[in-house]
PDB file of N, H, CA, C and O in Angstrom:
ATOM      1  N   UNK A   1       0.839  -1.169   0.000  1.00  0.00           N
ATOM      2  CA  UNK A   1       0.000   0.000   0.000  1.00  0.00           C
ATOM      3  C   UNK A   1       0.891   1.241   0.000  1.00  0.00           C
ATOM      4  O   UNK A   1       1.708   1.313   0.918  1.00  0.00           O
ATOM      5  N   UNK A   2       0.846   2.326  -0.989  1.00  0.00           N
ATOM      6  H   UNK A   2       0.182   2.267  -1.734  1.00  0.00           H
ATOM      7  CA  UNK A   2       1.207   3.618  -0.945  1.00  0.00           C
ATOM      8  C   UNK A   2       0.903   4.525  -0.051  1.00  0.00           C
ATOM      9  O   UNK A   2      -0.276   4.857   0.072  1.00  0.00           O
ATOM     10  N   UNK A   3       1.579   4.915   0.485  1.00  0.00           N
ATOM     11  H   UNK A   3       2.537   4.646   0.385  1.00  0.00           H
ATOM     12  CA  UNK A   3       1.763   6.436   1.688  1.00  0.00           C
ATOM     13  C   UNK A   3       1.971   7.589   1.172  1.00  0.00           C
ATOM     14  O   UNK A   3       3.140   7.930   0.995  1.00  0.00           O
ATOM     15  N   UNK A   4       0.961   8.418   0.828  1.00  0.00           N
ATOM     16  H   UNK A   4       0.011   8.141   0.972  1.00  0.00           H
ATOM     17  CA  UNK A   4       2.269  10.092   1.044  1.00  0.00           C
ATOM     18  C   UNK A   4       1.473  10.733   2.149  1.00  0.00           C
ATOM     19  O   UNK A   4       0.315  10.581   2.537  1.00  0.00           O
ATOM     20  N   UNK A   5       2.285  11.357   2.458  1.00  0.00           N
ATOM     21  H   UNK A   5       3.226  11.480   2.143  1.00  0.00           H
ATOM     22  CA  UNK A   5       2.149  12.890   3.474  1.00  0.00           C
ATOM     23  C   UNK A   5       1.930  14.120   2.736  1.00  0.00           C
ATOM     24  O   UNK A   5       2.720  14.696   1.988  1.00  0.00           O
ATOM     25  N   UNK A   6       0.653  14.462   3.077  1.00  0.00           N
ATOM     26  H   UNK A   6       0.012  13.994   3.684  1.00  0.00           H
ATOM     27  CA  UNK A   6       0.227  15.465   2.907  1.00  0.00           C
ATOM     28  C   UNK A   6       0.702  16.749   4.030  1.00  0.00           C
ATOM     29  O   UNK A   6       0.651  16.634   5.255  1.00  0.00           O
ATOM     30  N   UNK A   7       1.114  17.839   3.364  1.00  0.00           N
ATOM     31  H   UNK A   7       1.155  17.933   2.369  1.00  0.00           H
ATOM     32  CA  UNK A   7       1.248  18.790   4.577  1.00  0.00           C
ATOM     33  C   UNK A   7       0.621  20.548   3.312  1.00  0.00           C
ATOM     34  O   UNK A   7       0.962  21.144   2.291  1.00  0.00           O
ATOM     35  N   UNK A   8      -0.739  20.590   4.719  1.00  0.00           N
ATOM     36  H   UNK A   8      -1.016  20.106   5.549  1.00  0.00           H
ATOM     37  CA  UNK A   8      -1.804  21.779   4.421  1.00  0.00           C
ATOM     38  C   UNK A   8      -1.116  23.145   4.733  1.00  0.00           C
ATOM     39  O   UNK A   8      -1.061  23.547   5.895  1.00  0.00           O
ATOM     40  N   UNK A   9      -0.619  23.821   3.747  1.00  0.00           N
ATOM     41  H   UNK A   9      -0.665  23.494   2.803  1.00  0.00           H
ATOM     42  CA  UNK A   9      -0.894  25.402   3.951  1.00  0.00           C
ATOM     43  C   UNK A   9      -1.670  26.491   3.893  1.00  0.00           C
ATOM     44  O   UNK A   9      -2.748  26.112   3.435  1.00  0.00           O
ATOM     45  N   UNK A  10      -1.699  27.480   4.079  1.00  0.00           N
ATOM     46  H   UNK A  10      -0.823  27.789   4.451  1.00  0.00           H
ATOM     47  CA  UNK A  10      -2.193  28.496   3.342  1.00  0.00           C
ATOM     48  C   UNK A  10      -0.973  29.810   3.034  1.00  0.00           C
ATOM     49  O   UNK A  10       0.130  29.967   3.558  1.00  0.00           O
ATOM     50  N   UNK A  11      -1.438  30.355   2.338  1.00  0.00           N
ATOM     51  H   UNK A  11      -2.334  30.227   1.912  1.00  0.00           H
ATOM     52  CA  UNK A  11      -0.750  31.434   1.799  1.00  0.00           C
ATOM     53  C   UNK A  11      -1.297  32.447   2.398  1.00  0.00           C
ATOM     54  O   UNK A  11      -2.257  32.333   3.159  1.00  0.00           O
ATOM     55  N   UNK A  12      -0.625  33.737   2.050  1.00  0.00           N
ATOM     56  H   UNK A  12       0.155  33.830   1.432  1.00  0.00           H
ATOM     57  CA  UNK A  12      -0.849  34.860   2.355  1.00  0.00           C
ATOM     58  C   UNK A  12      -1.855  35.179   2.027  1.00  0.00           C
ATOM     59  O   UNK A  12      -2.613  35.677   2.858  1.00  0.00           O
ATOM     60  N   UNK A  13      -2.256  35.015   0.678  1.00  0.00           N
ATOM     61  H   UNK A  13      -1.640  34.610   0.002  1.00  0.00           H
ATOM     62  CA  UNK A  13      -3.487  35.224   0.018  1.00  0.00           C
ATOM     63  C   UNK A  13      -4.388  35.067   0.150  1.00  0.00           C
ATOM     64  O   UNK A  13      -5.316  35.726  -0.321  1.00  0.00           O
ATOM     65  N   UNK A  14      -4.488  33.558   1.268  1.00  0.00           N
ATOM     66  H   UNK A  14      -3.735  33.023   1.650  1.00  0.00           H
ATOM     67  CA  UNK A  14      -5.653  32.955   1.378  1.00  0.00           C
ATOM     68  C   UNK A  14      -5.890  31.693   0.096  1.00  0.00           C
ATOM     69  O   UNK A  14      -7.026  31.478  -0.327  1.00  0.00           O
ATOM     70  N   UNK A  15      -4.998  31.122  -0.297  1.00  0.00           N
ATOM     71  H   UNK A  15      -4.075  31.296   0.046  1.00  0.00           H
ATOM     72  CA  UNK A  15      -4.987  30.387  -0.519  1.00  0.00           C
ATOM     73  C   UNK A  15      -4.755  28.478  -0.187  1.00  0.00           C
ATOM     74  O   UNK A  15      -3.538  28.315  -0.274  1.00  0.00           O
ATOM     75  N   UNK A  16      -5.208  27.540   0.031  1.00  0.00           N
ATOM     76  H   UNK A  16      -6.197  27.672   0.102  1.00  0.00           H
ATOM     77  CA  UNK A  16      -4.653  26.253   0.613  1.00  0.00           C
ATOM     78  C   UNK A  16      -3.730  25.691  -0.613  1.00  0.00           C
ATOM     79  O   UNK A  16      -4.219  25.446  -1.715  1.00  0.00           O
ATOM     80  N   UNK A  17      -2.078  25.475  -0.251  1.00  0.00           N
ATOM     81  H   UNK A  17      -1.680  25.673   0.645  1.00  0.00           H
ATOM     82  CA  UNK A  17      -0.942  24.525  -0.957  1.00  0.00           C
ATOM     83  C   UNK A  17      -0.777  22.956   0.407  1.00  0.00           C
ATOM     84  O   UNK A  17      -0.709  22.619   1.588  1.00  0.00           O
ATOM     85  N   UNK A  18      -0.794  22.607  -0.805  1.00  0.00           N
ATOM     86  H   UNK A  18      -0.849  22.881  -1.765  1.00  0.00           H
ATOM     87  CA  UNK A  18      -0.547  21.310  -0.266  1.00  0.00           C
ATOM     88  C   UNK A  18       1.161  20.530  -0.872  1.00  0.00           C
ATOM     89  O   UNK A  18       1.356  20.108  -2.011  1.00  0.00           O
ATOM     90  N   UNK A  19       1.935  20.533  -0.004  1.00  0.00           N
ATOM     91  H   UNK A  19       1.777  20.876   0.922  1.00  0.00           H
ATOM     92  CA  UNK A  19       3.140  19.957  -0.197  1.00  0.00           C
ATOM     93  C   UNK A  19       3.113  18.132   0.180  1.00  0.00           C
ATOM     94  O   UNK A  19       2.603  17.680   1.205  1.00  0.00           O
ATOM     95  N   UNK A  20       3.706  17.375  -0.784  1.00  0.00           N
ATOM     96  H   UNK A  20       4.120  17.742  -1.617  1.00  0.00           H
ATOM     97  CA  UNK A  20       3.757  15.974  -0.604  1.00  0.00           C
ATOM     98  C   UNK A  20       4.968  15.261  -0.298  1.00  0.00           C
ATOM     99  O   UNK A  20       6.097  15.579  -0.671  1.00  0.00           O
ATOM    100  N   UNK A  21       4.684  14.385   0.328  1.00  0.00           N
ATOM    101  H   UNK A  21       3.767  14.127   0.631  1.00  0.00           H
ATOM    102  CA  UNK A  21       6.292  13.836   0.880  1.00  0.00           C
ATOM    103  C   UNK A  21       5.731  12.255   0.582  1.00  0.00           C
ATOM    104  O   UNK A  21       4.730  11.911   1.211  1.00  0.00           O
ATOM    105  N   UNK A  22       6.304  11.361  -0.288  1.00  0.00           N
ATOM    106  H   UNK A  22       7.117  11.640  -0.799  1.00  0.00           H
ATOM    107  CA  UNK A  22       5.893  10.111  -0.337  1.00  0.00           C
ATOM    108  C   UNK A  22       6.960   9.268   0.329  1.00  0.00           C
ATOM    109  O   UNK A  22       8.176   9.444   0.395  1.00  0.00           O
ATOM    110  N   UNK A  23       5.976   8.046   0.935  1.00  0.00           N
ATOM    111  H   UNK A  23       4.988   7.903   0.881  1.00  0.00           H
ATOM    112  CA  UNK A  23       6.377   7.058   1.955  1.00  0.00           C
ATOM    113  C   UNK A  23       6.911   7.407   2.994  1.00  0.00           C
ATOM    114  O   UNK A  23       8.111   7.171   3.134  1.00  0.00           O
ATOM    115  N   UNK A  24       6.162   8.084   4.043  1.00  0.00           N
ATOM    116  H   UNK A  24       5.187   8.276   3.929  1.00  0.00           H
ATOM    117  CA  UNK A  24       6.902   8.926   5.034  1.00  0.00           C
ATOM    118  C   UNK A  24       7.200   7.992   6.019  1.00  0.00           C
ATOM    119  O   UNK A  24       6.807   6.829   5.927  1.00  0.00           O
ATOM    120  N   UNK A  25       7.956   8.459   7.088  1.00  0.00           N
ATOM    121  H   UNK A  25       8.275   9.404   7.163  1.00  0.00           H
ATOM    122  CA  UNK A  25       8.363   7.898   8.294  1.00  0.00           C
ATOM    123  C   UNK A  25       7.179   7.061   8.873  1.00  0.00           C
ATOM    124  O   UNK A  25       6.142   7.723   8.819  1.00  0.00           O
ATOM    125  N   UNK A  26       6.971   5.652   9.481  1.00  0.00           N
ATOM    126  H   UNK A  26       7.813   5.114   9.525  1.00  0.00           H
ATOM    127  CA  UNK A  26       5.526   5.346   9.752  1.00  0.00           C
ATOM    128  C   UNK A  26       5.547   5.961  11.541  1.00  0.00           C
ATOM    129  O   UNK A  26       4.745   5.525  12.367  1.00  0.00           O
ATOM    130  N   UNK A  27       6.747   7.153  11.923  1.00  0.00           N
ATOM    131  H   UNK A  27       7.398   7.507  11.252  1.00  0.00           H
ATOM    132  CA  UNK A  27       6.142   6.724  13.263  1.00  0.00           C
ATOM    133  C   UNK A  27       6.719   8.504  13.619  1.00  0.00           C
ATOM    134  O   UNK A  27       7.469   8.818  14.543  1.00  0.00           O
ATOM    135  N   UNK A  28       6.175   9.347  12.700  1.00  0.00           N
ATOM    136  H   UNK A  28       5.566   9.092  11.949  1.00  0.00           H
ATOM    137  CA  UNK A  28       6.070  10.958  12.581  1.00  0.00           C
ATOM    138  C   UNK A  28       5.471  11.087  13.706  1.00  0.00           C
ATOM    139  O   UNK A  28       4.589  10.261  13.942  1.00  0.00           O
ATOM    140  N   UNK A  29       5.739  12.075  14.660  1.00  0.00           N
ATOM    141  H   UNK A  29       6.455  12.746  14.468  1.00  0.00           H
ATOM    142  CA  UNK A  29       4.711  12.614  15.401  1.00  0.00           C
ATOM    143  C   UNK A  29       3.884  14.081  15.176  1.00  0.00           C
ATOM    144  O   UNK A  29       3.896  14.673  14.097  1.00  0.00           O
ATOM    145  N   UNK A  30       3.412  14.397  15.963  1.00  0.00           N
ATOM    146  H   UNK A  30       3.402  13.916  16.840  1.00  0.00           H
ATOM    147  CA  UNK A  30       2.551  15.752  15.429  1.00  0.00           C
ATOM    148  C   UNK A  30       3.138  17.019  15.711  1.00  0.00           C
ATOM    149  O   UNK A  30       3.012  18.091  15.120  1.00  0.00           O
ATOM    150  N   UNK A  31       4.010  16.609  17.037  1.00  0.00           N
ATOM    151  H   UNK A  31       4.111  15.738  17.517  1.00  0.00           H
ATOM    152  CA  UNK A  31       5.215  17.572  17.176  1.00  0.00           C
ATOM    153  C   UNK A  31       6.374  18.182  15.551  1.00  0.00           C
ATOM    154  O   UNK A  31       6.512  19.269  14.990  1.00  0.00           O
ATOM    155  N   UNK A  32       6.986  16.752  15.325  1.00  0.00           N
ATOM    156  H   UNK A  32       6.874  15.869  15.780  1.00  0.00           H
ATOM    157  CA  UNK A  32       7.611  16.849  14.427  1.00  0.00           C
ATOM    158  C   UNK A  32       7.585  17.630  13.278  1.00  0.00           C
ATOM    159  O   UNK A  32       8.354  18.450  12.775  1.00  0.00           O
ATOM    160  N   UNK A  33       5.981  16.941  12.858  1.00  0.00           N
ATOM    161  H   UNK A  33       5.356  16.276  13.266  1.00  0.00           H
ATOM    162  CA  UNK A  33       5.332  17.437  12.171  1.00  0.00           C
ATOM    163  C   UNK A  33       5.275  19.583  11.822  1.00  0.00           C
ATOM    164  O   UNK A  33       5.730  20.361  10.984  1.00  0.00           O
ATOM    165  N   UNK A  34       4.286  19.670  13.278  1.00  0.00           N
ATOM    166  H   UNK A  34       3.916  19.037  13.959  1.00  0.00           H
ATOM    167  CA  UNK A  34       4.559  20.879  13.330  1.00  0.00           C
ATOM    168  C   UNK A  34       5.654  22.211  13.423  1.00  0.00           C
ATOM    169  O   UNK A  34       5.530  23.430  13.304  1.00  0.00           O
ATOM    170  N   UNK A  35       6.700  21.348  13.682  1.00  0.00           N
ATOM    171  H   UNK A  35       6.800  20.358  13.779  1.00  0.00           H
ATOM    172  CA  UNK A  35       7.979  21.921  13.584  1.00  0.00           C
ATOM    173  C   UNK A  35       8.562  21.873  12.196  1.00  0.00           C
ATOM    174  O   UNK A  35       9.339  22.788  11.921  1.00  0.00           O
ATOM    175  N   UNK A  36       8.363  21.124  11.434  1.00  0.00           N
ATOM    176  H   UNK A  36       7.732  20.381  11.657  1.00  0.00           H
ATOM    177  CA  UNK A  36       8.955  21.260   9.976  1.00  0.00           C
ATOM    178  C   UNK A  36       8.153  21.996   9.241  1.00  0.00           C
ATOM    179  O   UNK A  36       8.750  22.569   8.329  1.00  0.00           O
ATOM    180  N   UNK A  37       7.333  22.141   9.281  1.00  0.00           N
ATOM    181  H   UNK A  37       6.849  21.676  10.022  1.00  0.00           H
ATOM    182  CA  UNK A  37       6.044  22.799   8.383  1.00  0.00           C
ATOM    183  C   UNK A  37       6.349  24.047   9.276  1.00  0.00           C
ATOM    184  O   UNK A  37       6.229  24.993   8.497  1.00  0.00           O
ATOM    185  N   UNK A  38       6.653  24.495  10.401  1.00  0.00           N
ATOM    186  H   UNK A  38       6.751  23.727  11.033  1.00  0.00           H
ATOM    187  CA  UNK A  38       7.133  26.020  10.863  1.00  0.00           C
ATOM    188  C   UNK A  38       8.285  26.356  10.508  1.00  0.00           C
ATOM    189  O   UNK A  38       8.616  27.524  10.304  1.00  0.00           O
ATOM    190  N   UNK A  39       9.159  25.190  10.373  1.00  0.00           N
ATOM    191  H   UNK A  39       8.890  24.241  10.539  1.00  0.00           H
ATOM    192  CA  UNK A  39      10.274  25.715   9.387  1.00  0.00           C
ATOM    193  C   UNK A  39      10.681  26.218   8.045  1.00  0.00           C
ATOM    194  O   UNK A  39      11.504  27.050   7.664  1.00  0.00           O
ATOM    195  N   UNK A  40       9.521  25.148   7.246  1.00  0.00           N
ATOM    196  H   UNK A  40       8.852  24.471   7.556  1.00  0.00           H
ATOM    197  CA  UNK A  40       9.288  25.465   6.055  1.00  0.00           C
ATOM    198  C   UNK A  40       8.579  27.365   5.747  1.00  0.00           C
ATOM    199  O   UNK A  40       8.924  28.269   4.986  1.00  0.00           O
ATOM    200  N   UNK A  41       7.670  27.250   6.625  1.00  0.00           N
ATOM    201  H   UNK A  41       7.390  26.516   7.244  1.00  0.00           H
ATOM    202  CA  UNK A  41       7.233  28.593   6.224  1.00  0.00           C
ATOM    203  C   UNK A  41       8.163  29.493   7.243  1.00  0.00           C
ATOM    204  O   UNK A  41       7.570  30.572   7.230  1.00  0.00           O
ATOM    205  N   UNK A  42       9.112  29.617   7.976  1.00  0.00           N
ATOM    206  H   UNK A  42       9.593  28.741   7.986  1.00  0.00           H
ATOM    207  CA  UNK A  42      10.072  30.711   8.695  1.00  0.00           C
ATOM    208  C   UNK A  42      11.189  30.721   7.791  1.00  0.00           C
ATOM    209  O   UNK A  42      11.940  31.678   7.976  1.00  0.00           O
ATOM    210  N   UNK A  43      11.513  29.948   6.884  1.00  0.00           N
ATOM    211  H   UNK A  43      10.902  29.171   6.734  1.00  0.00           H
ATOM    212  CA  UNK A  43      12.715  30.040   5.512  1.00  0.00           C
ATOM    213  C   UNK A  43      12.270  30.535   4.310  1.00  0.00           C
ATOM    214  O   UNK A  43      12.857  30.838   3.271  1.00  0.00           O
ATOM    215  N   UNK A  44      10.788  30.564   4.752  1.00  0.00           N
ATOM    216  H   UNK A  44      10.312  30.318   5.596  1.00  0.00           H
ATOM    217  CA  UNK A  44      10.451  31.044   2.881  1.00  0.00           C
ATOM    218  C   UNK A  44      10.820  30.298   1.973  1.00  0.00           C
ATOM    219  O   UNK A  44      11.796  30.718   1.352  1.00  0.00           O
ATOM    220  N   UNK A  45      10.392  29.304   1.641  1.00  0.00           N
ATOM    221  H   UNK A  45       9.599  28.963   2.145  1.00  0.00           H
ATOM    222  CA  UNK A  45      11.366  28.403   0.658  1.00  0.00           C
ATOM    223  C   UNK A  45      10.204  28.319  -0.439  1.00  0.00           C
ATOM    224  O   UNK A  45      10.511  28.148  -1.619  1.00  0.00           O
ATOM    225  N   UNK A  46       9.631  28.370  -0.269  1.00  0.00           N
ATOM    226  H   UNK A  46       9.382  28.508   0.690  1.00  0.00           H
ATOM    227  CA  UNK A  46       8.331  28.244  -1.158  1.00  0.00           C
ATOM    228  C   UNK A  46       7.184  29.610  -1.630  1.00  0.00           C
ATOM    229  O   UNK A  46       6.647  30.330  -0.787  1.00  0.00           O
ATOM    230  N   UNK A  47       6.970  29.756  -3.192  1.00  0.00           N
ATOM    231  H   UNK A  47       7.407  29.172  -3.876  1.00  0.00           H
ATOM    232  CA  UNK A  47       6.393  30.494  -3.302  1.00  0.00           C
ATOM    233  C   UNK A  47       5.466  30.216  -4.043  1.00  0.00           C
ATOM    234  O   UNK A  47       5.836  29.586  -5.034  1.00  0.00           O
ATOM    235  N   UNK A  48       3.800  30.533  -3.959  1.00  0.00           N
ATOM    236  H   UNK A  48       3.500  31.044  -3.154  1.00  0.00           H
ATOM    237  CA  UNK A  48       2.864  29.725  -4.954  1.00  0.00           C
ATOM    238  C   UNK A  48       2.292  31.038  -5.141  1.00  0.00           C
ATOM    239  O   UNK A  48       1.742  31.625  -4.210  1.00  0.00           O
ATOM    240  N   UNK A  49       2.430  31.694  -6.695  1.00  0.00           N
ATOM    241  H   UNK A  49       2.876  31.217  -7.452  1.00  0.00           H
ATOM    242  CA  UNK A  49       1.697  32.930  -7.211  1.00  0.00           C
ATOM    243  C   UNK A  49       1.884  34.119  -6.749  1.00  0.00           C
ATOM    244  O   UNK A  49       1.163  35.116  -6.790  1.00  0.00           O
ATOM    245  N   UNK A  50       3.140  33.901  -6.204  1.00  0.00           N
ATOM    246  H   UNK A  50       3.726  33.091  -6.171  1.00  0.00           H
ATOM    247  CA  UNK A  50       3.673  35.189  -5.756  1.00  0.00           C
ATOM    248  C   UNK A  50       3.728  35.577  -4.111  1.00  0.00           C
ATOM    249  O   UNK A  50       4.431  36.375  -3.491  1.00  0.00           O
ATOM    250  N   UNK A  51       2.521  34.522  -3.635  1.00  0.00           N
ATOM    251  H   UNK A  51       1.950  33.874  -4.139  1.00  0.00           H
ATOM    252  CA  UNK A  51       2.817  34.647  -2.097  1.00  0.00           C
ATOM    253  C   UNK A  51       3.406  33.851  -1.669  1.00  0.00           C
ATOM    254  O   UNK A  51       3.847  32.944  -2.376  1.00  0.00           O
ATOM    255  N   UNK A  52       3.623  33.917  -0.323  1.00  0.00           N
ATOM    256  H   UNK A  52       3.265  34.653   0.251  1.00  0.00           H
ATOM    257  CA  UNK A  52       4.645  33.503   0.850  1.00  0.00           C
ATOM    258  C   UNK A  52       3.578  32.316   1.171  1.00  0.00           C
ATOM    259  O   UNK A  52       2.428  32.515   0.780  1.00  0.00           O
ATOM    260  N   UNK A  53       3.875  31.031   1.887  1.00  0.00           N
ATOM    261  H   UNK A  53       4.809  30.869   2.205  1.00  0.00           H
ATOM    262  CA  UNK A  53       3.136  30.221   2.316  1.00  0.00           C
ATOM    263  C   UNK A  53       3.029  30.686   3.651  1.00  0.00           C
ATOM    264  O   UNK A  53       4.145  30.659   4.170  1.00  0.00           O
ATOM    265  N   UNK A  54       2.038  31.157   4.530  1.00  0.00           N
ATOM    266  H   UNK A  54       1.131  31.179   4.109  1.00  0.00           H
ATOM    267  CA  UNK A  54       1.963  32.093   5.636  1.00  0.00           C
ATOM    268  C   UNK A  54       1.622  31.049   7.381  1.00  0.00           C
ATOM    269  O   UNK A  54       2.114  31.221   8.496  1.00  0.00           O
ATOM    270  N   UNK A  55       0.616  30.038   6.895  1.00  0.00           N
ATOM    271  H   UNK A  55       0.216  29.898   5.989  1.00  0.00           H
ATOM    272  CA  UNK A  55      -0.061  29.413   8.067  1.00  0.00           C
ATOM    273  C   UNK A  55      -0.154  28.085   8.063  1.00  0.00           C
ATOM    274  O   UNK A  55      -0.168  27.638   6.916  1.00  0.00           O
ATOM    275  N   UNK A  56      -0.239  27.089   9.106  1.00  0.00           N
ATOM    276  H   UNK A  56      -0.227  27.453  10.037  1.00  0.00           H
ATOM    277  CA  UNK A  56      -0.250  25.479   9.038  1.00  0.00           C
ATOM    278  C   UNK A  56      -1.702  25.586   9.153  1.00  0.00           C
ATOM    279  O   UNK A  56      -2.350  26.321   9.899  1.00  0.00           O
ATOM    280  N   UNK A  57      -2.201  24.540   8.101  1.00  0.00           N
ATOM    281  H   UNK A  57      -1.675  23.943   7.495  1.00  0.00           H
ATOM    282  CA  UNK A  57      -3.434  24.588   7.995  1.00  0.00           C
ATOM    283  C   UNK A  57      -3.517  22.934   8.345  1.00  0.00           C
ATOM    284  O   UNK A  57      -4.514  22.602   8.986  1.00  0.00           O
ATOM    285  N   UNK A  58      -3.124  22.496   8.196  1.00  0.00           N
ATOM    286  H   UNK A  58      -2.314  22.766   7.676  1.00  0.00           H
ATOM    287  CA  UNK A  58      -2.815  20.897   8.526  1.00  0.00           C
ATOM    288  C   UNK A  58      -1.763  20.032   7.895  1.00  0.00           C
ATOM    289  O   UNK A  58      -1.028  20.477   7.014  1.00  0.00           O
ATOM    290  N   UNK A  59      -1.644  18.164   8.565  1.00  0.00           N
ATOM    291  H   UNK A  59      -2.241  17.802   9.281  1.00  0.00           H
ATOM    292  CA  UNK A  59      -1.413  17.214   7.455  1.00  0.00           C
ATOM    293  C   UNK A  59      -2.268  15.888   7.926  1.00  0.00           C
ATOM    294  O   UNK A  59      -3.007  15.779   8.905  1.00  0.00           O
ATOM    295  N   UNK A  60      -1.970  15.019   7.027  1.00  0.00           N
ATOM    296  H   UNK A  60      -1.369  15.107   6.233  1.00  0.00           H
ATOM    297  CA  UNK A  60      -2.612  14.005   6.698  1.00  0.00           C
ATOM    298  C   UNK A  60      -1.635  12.864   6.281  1.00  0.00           C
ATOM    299  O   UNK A  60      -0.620  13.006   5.599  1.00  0.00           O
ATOM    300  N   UNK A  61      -2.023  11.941   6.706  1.00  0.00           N
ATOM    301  H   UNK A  61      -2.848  11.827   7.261  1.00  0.00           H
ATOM    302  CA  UNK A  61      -1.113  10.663   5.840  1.00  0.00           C
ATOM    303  C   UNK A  61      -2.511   9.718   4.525  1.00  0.00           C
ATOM    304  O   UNK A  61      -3.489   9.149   5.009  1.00  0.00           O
ATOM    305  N   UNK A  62      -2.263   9.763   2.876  1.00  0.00           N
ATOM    306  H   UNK A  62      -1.468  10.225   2.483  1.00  0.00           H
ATOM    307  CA  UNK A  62      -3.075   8.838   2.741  1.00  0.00           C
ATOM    308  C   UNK A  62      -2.267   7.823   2.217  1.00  0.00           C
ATOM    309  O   UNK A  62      -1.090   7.761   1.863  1.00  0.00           O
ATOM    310  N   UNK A  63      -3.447   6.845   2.271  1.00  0.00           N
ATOM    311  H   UNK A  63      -4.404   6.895   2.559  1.00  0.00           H
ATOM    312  CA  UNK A  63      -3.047   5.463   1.814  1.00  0.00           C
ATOM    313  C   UNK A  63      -3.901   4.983   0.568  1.00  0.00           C
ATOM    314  O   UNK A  63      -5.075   5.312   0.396  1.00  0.00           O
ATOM    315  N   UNK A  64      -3.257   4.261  -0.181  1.00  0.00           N
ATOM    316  H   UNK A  64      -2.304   3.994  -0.041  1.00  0.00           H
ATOM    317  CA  UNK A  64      -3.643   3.625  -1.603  1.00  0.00           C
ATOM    318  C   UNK A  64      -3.190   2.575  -1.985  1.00  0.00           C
ATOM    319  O   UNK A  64      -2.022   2.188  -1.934  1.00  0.00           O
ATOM    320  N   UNK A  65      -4.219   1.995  -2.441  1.00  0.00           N
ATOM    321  H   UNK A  65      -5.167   2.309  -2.482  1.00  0.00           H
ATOM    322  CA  UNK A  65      -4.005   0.498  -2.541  1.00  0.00           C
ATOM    323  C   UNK A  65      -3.889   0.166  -3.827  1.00  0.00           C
ATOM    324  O   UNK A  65      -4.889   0.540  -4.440  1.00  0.00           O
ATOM    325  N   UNK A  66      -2.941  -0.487  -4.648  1.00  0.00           N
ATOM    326  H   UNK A  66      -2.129  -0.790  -4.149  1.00  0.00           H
ATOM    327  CA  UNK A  66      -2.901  -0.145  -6.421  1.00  0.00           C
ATOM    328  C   UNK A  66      -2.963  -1.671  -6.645  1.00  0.00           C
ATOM    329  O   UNK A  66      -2.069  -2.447  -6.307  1.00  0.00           O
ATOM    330  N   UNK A  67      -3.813  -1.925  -7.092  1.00  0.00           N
ATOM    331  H   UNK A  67      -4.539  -1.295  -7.366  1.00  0.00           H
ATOM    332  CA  UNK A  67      -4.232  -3.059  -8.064  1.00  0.00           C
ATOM    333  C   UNK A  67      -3.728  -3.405  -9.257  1.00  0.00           C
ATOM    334  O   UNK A  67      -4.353  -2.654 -10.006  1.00  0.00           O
ATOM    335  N   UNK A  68      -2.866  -4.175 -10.072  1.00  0.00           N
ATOM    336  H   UNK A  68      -2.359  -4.785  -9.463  1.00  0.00           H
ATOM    337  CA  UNK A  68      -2.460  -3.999 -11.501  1.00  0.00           C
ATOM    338  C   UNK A  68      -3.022  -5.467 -11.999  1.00  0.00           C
ATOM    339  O   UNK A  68      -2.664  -6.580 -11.613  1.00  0.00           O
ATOM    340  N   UNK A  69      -4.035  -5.106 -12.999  1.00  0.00           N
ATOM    341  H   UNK A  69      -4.325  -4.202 -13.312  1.00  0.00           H
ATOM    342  CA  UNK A  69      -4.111  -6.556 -13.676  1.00  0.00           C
ATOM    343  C   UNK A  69      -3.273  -6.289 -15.133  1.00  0.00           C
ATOM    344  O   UNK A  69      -2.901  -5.268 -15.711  1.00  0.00           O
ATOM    345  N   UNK A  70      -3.162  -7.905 -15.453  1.00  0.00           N
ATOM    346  H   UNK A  70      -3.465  -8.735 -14.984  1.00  0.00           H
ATOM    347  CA  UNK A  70      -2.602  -8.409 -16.475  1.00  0.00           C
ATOM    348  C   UNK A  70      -3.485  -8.601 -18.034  1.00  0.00           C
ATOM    349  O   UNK A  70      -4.279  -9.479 -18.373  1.00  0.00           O
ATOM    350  N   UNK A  71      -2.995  -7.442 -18.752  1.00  0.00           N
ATOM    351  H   UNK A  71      -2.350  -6.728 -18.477  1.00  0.00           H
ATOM    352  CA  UNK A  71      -4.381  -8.110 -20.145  1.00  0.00           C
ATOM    353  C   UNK A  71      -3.678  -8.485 -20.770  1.00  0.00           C
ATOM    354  O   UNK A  71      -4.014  -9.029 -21.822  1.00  0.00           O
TER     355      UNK A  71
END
């Protein structure tokens, strides 16, 4: 089964970016979590349309299950 990590921003604008991290750590905490995503937006590293990514809006882990048949 496939993992990515979702991690929710918003922008200045008022916009929601969503950054992906596939097959993440299975044992992240929420601490962690929130500390990298405050890092990410205290470096500015990211810019979507001209704004700054401003606020943690959340994350998420999903999962997917990929099926491949044979024709």
């Amino acid at each position: 089964m496939a993992k990515t990590l979702e991690l929710i921003f918003t922008t200045t604008t008022g916009k929601d970016v969503t950054l992906t991290v596939d097959e993440p750590r299975a044992d992240v905490t929420d601490a962690e979590l929130l500390a990298g995503m405050q890092a990410i937006i205290t470096q500015d590293v990211f810019e979507v349309e001209g704004s700054s990514l401003s606020t943690v809006k959340g994350a998420r882990i999903v999962e997917r299950n990929i099926v491949e048949y044979e024709v």
